[in-house]
Structure formats: structure tokens, C-alpha cells
Backbone as CSV, one residue per row, in Angstrom:
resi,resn,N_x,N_y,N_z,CA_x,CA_y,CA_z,C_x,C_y,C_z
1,UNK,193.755,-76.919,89.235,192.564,-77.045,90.073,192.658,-78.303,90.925
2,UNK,192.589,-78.230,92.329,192.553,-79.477,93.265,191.765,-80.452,92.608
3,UNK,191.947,-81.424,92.577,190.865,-82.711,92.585,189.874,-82.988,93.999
4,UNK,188.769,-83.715,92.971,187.108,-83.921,94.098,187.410,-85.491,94.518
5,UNK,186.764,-85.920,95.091,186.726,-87.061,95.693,185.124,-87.563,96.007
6,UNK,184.451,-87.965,95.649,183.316,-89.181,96.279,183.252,-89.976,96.255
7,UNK,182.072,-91.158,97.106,181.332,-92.047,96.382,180.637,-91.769,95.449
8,UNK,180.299,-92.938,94.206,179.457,-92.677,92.726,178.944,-93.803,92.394
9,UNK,178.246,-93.784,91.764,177.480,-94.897,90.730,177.885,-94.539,89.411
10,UNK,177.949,-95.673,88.486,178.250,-95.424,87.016,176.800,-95.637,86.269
11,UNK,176.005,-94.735,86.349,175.056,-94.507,85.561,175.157,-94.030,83.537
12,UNK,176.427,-94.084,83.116,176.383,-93.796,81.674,178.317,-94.660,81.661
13,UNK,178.038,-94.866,80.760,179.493,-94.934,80.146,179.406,-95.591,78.857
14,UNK,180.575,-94.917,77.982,180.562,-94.935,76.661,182.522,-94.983,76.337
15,UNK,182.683,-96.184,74.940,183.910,-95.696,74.900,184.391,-94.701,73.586
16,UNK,185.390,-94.186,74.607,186.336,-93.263,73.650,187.181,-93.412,72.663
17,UNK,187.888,-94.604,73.231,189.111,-94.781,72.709,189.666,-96.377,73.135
18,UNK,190.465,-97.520,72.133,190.409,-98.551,72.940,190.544,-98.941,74.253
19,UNK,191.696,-97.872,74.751,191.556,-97.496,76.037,191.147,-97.023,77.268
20,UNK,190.020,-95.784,76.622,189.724,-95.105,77.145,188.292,-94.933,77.253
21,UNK,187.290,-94.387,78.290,186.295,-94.352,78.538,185.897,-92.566,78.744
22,UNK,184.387,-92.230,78.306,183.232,-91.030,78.685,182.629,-91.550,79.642
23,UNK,182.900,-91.512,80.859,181.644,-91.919,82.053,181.016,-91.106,82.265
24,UNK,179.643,-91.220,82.789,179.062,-90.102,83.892,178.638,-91.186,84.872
25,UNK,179.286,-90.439,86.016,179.281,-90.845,87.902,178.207,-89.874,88.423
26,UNK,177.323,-90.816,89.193,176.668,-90.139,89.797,176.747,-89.980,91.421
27,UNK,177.315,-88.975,91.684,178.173,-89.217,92.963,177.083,-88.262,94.392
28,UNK,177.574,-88.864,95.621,177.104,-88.809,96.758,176.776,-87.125,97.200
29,UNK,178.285,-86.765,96.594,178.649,-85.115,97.584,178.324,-84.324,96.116
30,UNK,178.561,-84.228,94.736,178.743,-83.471,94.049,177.731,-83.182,93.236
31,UNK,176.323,-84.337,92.754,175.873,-84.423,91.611,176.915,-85.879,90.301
32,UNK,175.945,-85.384,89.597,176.711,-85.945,88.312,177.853,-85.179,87.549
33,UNK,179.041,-86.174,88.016,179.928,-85.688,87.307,180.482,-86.578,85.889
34,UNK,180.601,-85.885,84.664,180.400,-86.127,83.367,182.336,-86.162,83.155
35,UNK,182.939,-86.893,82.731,184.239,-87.188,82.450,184.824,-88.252,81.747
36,UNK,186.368,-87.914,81.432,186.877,-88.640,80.419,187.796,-89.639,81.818
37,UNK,188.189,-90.999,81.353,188.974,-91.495,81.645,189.900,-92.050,81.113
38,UNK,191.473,-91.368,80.787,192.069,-91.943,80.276,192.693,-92.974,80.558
39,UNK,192.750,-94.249,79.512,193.451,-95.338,79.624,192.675,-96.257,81.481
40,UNK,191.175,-96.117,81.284,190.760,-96.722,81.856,190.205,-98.207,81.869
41,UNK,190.628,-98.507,80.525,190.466,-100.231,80.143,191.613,-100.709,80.297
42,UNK,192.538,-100.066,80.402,194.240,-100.950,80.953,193.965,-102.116,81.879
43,UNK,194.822,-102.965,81.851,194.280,-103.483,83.306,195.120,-103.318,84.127
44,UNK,195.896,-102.697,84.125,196.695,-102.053,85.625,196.595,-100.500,85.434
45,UNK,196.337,-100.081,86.422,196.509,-98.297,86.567,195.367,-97.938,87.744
46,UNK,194.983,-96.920,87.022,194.078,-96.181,88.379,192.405,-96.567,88.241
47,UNK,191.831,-97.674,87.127,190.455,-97.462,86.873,190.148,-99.269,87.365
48,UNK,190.951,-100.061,87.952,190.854,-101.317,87.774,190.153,-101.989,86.902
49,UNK,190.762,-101.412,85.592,190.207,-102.154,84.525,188.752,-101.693,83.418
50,UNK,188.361,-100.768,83.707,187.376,-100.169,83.585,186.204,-99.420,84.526
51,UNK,185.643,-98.309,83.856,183.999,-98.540,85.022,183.041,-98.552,84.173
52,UNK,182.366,-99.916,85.054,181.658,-100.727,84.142,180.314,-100.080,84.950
53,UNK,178.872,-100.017,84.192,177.564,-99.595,84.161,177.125,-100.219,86.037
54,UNK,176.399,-99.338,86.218,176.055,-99.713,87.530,176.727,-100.340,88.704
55,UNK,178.230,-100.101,88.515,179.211,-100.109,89.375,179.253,-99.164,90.513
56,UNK,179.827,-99.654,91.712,179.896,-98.131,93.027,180.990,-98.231,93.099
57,UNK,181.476,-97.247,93.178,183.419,-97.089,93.848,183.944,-95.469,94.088
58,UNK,184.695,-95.389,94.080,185.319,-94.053,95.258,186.157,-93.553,93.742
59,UNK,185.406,-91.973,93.267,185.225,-91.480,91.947,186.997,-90.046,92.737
60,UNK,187.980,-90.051,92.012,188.798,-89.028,92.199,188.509,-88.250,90.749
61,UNK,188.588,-86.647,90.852,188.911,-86.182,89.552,189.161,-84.561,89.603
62,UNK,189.447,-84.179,88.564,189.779,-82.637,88.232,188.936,-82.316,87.468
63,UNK,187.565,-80.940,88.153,186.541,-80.674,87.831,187.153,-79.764,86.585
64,UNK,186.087,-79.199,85.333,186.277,-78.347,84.453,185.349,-77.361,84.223
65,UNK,185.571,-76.463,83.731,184.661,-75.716,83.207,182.826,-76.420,82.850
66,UNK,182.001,-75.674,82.988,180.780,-76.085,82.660,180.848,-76.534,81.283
67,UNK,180.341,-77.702,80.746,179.867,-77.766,79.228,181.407,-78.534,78.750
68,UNK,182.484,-78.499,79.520,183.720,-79.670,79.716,184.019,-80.551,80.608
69,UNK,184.159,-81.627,79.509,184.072,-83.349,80.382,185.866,-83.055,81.482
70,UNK,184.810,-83.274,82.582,185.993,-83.598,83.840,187.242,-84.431,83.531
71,UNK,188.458,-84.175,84.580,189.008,-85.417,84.371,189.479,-86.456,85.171
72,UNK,188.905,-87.497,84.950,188.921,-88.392,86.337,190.341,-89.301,86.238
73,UNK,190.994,-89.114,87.522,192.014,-89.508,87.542,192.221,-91.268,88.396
74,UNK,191.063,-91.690,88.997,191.158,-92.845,90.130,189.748,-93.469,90.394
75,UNK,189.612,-94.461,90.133,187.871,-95.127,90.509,188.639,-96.267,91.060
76,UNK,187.998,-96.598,92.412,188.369,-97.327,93.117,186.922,-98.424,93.390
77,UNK,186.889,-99.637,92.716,185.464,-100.351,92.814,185.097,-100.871,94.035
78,UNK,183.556,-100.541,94.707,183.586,-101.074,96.260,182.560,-101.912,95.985
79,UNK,181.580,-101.696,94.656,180.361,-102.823,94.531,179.950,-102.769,93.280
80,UNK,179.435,-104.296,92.439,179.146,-104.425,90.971,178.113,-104.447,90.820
81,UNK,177.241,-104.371,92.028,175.257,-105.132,91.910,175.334,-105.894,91.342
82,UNK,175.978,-107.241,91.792,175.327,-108.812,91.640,173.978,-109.246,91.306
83,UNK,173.131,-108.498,92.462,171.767,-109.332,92.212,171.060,-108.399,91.285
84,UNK,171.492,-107.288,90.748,170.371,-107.174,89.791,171.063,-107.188,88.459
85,UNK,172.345,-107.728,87.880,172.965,-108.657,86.899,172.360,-109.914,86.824
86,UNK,171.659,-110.506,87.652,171.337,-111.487,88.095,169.931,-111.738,87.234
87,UNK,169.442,-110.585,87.115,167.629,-110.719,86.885,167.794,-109.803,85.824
88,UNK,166.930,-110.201,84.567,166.779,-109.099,83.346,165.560,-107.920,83.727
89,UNK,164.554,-108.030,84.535,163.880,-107.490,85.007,164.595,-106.077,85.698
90,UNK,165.291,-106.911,86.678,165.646,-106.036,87.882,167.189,-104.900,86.688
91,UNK,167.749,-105.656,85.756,168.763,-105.257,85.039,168.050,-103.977,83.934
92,UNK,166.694,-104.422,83.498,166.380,-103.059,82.709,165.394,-102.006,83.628
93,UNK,164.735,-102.669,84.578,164.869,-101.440,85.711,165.802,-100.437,85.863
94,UNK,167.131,-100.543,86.201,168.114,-100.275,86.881,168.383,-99.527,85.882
95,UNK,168.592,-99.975,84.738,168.958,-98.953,83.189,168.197,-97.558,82.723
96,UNK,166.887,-97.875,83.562,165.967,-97.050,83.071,166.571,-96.056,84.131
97,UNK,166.317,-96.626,85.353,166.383,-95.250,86.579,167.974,-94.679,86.039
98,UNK,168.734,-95.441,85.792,169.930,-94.415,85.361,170.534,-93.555,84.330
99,UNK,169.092,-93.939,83.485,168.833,-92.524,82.922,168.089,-91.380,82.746
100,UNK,167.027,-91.980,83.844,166.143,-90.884,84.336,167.013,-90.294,85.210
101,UNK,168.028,-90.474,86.305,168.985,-90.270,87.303,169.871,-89.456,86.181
102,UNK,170.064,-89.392,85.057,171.806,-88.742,84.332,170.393,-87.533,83.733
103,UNK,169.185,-87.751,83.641,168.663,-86.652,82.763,168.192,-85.557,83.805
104,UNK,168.074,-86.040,84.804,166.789,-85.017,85.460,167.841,-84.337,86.551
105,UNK,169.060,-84.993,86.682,169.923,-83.941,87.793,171.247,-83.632,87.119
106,UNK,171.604,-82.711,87.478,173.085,-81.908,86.879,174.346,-82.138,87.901
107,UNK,175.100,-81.391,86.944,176.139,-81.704,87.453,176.207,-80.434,88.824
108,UNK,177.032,-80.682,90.000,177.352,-80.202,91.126,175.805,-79.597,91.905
109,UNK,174.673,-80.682,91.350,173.994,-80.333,91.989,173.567,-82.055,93.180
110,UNK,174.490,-82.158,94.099,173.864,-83.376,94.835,172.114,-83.780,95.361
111,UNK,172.177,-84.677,95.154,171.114,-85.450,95.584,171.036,-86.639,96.644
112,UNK,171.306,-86.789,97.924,171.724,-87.737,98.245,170.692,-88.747,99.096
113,UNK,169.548,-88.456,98.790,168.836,-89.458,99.466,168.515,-90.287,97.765
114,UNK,168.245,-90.147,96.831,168.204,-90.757,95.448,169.442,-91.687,95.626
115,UNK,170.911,-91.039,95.529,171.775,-91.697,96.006,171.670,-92.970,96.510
116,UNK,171.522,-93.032,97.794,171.111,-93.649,98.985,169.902,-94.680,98.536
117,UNK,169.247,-94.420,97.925,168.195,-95.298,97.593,168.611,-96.190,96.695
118,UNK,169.346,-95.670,95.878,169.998,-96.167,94.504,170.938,-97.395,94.832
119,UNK,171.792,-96.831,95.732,172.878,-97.595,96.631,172.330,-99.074,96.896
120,UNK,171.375,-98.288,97.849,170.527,-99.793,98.451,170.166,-100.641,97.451
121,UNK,169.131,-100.097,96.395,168.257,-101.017,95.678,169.263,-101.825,94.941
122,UNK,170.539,-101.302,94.442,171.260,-102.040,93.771,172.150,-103.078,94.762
123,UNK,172.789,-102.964,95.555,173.458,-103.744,96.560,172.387,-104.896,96.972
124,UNK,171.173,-104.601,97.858,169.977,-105.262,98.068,169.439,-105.209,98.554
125,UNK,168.433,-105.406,96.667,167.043,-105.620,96.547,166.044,-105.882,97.582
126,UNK,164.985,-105.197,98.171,164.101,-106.067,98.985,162.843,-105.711,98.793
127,UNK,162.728,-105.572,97.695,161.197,-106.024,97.207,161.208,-106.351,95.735
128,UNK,160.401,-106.928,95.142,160.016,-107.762,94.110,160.650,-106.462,92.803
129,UNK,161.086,-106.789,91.829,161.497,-106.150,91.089,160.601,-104.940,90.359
130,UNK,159.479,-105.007,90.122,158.951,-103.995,89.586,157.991,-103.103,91.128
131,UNK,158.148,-103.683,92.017,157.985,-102.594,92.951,159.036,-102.347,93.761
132,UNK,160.116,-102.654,93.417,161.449,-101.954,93.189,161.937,-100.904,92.568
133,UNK,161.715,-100.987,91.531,161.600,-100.184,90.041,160.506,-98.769,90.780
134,UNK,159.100,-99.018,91.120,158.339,-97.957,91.153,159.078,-97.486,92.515
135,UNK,159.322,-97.607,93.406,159.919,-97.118,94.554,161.261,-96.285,94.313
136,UNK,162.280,-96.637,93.240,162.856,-95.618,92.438,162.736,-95.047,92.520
137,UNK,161.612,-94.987,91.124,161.218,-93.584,89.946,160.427,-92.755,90.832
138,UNK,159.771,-93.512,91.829,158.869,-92.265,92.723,159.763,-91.237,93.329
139,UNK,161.258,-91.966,93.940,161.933,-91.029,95.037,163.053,-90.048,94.088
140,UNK,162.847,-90.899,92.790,164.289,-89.729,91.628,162.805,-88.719,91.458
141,UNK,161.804,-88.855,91.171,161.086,-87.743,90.530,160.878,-86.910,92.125
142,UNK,160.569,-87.022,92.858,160.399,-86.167,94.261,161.510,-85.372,94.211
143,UNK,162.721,-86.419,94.096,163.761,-85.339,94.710,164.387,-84.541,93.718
144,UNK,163.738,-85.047,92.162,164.286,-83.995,91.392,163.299,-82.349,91.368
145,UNK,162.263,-82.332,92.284,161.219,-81.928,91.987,159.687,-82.015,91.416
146,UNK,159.575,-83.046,91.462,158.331,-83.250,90.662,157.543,-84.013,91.219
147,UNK,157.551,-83.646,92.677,156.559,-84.713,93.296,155.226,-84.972,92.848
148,UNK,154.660,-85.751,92.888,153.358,-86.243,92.631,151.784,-85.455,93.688
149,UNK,151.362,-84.289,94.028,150.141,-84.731,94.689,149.209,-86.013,94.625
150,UNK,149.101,-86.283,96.178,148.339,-87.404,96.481,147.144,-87.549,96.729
151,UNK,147.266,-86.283,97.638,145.267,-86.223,98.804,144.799,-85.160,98.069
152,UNK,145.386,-84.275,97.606,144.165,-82.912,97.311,144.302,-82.858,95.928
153,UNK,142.357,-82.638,95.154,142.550,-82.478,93.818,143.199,-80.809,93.412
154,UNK,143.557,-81.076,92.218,144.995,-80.162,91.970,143.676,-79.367,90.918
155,UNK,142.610,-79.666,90.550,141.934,-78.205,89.776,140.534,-77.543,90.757
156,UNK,140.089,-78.513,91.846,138.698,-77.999,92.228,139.541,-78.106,93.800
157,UNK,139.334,-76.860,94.691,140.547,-77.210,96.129,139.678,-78.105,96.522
158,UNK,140.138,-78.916,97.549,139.539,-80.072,98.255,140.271,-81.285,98.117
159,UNK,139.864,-82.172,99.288,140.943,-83.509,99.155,139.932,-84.265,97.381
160,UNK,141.338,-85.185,97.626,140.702,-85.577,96.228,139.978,-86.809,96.590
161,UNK,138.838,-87.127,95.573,137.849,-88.025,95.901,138.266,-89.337,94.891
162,UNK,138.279,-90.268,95.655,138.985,-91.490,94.919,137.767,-92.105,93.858
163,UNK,137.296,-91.366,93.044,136.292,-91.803,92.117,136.904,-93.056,91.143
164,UNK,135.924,-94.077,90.630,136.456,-95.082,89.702,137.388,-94.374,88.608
165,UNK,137.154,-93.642,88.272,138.024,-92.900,86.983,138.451,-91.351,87.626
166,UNK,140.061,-91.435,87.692,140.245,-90.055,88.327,141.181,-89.055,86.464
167,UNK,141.589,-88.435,86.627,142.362,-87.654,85.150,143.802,-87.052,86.358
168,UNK,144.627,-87.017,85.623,146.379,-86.790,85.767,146.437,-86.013,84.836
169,UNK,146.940,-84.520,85.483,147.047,-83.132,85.016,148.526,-83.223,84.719
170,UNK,149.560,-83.661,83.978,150.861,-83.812,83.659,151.592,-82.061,84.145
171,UNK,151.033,-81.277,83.853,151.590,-79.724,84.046,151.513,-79.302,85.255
172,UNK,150.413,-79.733,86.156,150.264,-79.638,87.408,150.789,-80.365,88.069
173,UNK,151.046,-81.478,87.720,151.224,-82.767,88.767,150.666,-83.142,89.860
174,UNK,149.192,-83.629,89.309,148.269,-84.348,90.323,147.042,-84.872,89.872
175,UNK,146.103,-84.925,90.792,144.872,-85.429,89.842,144.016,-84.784,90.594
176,UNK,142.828,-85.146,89.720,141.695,-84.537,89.779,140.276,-85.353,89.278
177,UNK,139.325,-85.096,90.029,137.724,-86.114,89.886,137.111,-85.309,88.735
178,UNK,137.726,-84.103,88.283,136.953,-83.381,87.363,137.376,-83.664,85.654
179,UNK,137.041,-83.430,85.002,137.648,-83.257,83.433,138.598,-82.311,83.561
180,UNK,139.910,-82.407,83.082,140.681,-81.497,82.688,141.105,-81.260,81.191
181,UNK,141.178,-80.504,80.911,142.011,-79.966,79.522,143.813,-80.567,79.799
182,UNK,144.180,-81.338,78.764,145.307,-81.879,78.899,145.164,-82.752,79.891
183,UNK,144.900,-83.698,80.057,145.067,-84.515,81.385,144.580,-86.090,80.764
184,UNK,145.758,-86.776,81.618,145.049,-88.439,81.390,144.133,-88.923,82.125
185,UNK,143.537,-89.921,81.491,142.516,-91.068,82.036,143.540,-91.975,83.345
186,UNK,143.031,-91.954,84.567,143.717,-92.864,85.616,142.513,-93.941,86.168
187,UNK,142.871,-95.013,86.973,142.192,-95.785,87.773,142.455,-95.064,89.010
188,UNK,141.194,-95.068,89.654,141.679,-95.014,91.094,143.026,-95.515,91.749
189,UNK,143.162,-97.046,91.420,144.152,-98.214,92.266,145.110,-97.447,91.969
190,UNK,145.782,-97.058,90.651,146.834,-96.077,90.736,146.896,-95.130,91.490
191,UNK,146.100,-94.465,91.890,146.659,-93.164,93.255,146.791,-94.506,94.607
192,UNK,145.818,-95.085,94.606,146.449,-95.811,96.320,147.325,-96.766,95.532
193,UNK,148.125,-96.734,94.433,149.293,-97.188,94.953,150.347,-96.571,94.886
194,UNK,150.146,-95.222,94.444,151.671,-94.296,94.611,150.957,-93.977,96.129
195,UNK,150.309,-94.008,96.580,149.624,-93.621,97.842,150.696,-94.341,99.099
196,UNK,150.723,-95.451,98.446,151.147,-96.927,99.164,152.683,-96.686,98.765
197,UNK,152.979,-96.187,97.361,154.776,-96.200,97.704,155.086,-95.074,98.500
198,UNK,154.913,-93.804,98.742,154.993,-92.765,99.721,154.983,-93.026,101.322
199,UNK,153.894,-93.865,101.094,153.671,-94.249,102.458,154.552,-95.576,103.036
200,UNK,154.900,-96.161,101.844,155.817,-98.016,102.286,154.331,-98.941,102.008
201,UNK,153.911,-99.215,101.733,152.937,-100.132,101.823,152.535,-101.003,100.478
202,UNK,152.229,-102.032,100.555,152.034,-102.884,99.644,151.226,-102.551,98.529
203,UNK,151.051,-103.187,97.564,149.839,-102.664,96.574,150.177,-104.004,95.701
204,UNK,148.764,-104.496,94.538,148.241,-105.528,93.595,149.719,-105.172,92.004
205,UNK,150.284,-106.180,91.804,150.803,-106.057,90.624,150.116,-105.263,89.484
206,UNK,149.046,-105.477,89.238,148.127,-104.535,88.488,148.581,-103.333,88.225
207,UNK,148.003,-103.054,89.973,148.507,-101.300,90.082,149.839,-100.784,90.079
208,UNK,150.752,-101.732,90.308,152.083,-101.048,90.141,152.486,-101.084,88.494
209,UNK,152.062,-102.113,87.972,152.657,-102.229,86.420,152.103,-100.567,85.843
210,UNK,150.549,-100.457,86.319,149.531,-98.952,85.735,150.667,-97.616,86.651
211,UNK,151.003,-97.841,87.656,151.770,-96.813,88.736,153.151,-96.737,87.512
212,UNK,153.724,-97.616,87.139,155.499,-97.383,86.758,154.669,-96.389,85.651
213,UNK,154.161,-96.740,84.629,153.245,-96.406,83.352,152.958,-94.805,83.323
214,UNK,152.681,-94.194,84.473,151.916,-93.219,84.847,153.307,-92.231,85.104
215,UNK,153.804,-92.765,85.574,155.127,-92.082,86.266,156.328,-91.824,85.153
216,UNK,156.006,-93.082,84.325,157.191,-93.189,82.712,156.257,-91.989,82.094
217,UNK,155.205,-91.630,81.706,154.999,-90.846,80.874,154.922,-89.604,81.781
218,UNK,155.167,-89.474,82.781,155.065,-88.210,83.531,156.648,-88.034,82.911
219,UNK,157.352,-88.750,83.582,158.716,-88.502,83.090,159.385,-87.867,81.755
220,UNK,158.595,-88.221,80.934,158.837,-88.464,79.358,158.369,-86.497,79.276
221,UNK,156.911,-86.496,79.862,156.312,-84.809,79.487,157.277,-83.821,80.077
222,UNK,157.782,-84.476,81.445,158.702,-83.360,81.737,159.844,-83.369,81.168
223,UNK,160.866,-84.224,80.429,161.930,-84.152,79.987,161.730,-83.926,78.493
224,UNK,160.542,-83.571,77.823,160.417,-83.752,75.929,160.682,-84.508,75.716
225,UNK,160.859,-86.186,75.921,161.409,-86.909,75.265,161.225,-88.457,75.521
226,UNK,161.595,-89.219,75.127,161.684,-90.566,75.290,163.225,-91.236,75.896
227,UNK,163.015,-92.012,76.809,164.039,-92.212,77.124,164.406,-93.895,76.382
228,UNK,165.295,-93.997,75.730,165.730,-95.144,75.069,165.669,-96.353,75.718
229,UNK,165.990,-96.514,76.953,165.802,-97.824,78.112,164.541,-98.360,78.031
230,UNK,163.247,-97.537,77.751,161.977,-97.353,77.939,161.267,-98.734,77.103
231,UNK,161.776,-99.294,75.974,161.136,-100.054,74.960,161.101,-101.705,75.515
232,UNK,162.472,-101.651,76.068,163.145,-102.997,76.783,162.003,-103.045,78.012
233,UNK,161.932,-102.080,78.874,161.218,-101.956,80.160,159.758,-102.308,79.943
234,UNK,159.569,-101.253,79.140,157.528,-101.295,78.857,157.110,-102.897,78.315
235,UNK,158.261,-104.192,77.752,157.997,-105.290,77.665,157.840,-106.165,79.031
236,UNK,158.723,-106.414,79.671,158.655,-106.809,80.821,157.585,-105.914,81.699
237,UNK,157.397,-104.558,81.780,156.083,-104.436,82.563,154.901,-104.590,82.060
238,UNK,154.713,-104.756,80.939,153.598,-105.491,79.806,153.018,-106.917,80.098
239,UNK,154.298,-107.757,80.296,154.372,-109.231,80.632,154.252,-109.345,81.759
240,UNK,154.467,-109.061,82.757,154.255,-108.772,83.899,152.885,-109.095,84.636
């Protein structure tokens, strides 16, 4: 089988063998591709030495069967994200989105504005780390599908009315001024400030720490699960 070629991010890696590495690349043209690298801790050969977590570089490999780890033959490193090694904040951010990024998209299914966002935020940063972080998780959950309604309540039709206490329908994905069955308790400030990340616009630390919060447990209902990054994160947006 020919070998693939992209740009990737190293969103997972695990080792195999003293030598050897399980990555998953999350690449530009293909999706996530899940593979073995042999003898990628050498320090001479085709992996320069490893691929290390939140690394970008130019991913070669020989795709496999579904449900079999690829095999990557060449990672060529073009960027390490300095500045968010730099910050523990900006470092368990980055951990989190890359495993909301390895859970919520598959393999040979591309995504490339997530990509692209990903790219940026890690190369550089330009906004404050936890509305960094929510500017993420907003554009991985959109583009995995799961956008958020903003203006119209999602159980009574009509725009939605920014009442002091609105409820978040997790199954629907949106909110609503009414009581719902299954649904959380929200602040208003939380809709104008996913309001405000959709749109680019600023918003109160408050509301973004309540915005990441809203969006982590949206995350969590749609995937069954907890994501392990999550314990490290929910401290720093706690402290925050």
C-alpha cells in the first residue's frame, strides 16, 4: 500500500518498546491517524528522536486496515509549542483539547479548520490562557458536530430570552427560559459568553471559567465519559 503524507499534531503518544513509540497524529488532510513507530526514540533515523506530545511535523506512513495501528515510517519536526510548555495553565489546556481532539474525531475523517486553530493556538497564543482554552473547545465541539444553539430557545420556538437563570438541554444542545426535564441550571453571562466566543468578543473571567465548565460537561454527556486531563484542568479553572 503507497504511503500518506501530512502535516500533524501529536495529540497521544505512548511507549511501546524502549525504542519504540504508539502515537496518534492528528493530521491536516487525513483525520487522526493512530500508529506504531518503530525505533522512534533512536536518535538517528527517521523520527528525530522521538514524537514528543504536542509537537507539529510532516507525519509519512503506511495506512492499515480499520481497527490496525498504521505504520509510520518518517516525522519530520517543524514546531514544539514553546509558549504553552512555558505556562502550566496554557500546558493542561492543551492536554485537555487533545483529548477531546483524539476522542471526538476518527480516523480518515479530516477536520481542518480545528487543525488550523490548534496550529495557531499552540505556535501563538493570543489570548489569555483560559480564553484560549474556551475558544478551542468551542471550535473542536462545532466542528465535530455539536454546535451549541445561541439565539433561539431549543424547547418553546422563539429567540431565547436572556433571563437571570436560563437551563442547558445537554440532548438538544441549547437552552431554554423554560424548565426542562434533563437539563442544567445556567447564568445568563454564560450564553453571552459563548455568545462572545462565536462572535470574537471579549467576556468577564467569571463567565469564561462557568463557559469552559458548561462545555466540559457537555463534552463528557456526549462522549459517556470523563476525560482524564479533566482533574488537572478543573483546578486551575477553579483557581482562576
Amino acid at each position: 500500500m503507497a504511503r500518506l503524507q501530512s502535516l500533524g499534531v501529536c495529540v497521544r503518544e505512548g511507549e511501546f518498546s524502549e525504542t519504540s513509540q504508539v502515537v496518534t497524529v492528528f493530521t491536516h488532510e487525513h483525520g487522526m491517524v493512530r500508529g506504531l513507530a518503530k525505533g522512534a526514540r533512536r536518535t538517528s533515523g527517521s523520527f528525530d528522536g522521538g514524537i514528543e506530545l504536542l509537537s507539529r511535523g510532516e507525519l509519512l506512513w503506511v495506512p492499515k486496515p480499520a481497527g490496525q495501528l498504521a505504520t509510520l515510517t518518517s516525522w519530520t519536526v517543524l514546531g514544539t509549542s514553546p509558549a504553552i510548555r512555558a505556562s502550566w495553565a496554557r500546558w493542561a489546556g492543551a492536554m485537555y483539547v487533545c483529548q477531546l481532539v483524539a476522542a471526538l474525531f476518527q480516523e480518515g475523517d479530516p477536520h481542518p479548520t480545528t487543525f488550523d486553530r490548534l496550529v495557531e493556538a499552540t505556535d501563538a497564543p493570543t489570548l489569555e490562557p483560559l480564553a484560549e482554552l474556551l475558544a478551542l473547545m468551542w471550535t473542536v465541539l462545532e466542528d465535530a458536530g455539536f454546535r451549541i444553539e445561541l439565539e433561539n430557545d431549543i424547547v418553546h420556538p422563539g429567540p431565547l430570552a436572556l433571563t437571570d437563570t436560563l437551563v442547558f438541554v445537554p440532548s438538544r444542545g441549547g437552552f431554554s427560559a423554560a424548565p426542562s426535564e434533563n437539563a442544567w441550571r445556567v447564568r445568563s453571562s454564560t450564553v453571552e459568553c459563548l455568545r462572545g466566543v462565536a462572535g470574537n468578543t471579549g467576556s468577564t473571567s467569571e463567565a469564561i471559567r462557568r463557559a469552559i465548565r458548561l462545555l466540559h460537561a457537555y463534552a463528557r454527556d456526549i462522549l459517556g465519559r470523563e476525560l482524564s486531563s479533566w482533574s488537572a484542568l478543573d483546578a486551575i479553572v477553579r483557581e482562576a
